[in-house]
N, C-alpha and C positions, 0 to 999 in steps of 0.2 A: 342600535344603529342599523343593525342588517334590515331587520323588522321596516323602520324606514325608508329603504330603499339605498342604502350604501352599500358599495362593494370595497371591501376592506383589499387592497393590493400590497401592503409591507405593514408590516409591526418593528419597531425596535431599528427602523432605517437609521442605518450611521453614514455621517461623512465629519473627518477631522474630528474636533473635539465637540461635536451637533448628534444631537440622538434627536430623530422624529420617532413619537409614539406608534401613531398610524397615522400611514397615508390609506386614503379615500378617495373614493369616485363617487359621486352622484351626477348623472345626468351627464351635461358636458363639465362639470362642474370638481377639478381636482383638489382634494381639503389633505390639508396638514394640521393634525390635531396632536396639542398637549394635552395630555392628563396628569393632572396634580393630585394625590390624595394628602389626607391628612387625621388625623385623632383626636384633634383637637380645633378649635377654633380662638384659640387662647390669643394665639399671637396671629390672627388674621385667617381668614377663608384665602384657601387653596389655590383660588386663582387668583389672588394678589399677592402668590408668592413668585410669580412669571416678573424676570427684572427684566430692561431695554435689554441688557448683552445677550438674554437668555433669549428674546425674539431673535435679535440682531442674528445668531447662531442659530437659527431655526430657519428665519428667510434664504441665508446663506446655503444650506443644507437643502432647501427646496429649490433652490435655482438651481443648484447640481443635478439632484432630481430631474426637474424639468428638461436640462442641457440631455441627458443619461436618454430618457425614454423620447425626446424631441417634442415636446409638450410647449405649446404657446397658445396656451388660452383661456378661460378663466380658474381663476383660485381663490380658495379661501383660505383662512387660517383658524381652527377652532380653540376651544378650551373644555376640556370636560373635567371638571370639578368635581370630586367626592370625597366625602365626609365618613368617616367607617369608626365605628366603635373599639374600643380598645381589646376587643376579643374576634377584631377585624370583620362584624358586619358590618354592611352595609347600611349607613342612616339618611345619606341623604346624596342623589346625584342629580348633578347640573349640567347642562350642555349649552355653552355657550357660542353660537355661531356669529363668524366674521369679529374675533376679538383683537384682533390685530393686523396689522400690517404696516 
């Protein structure tokens, strides 16, 4: 992501019962990303383990955000998906941009 041109500004932002992974910058552009991993793909890929409550608690959490630093302008919301082997490599990662809102 950095590589890309992100500027990582919070890891692990909490508000009430809402965890944002990382917030980001690009450009004029402020992203609130999840990250899902997982071990398996048994019972579904990573990023369709995100339910409605679990956005619904992430928008929530970003609009605090937003109210906090006075931020009125565009946003996105990402997903970054990974797939890690059961000896926790790395096998496969996704980045999904603008996967909700």
């Amino acid at each position: 992501m950095i590589s890309e041109g992100y500027k990582i500004l919070s890891r692990n932002w909490r508000y009430k019962k809402a965890e944002i992974d990382i917030i980001a910058k690009i450009d004029d552009c402020l992203i609130f990303i999840e990250v899902k991993s997982k071990t398996s793909t048994l019972f579904g890929r990573p990023e369709e383990s995100i339910s409605e409550k679990k956005e619904a608690l992430i928008m929530d959490a970003a609009q605090r955000y937003m109210d906090e630093i006075n931020y009125d302008w565009e946003v996105r919301f990402d997903i970054i998906a990974v797939i890690l082997s059961k000896s926790h490599q790395l096998i496969e990662l996704e980045h999904f941009k603008d996967a909700f809102f």
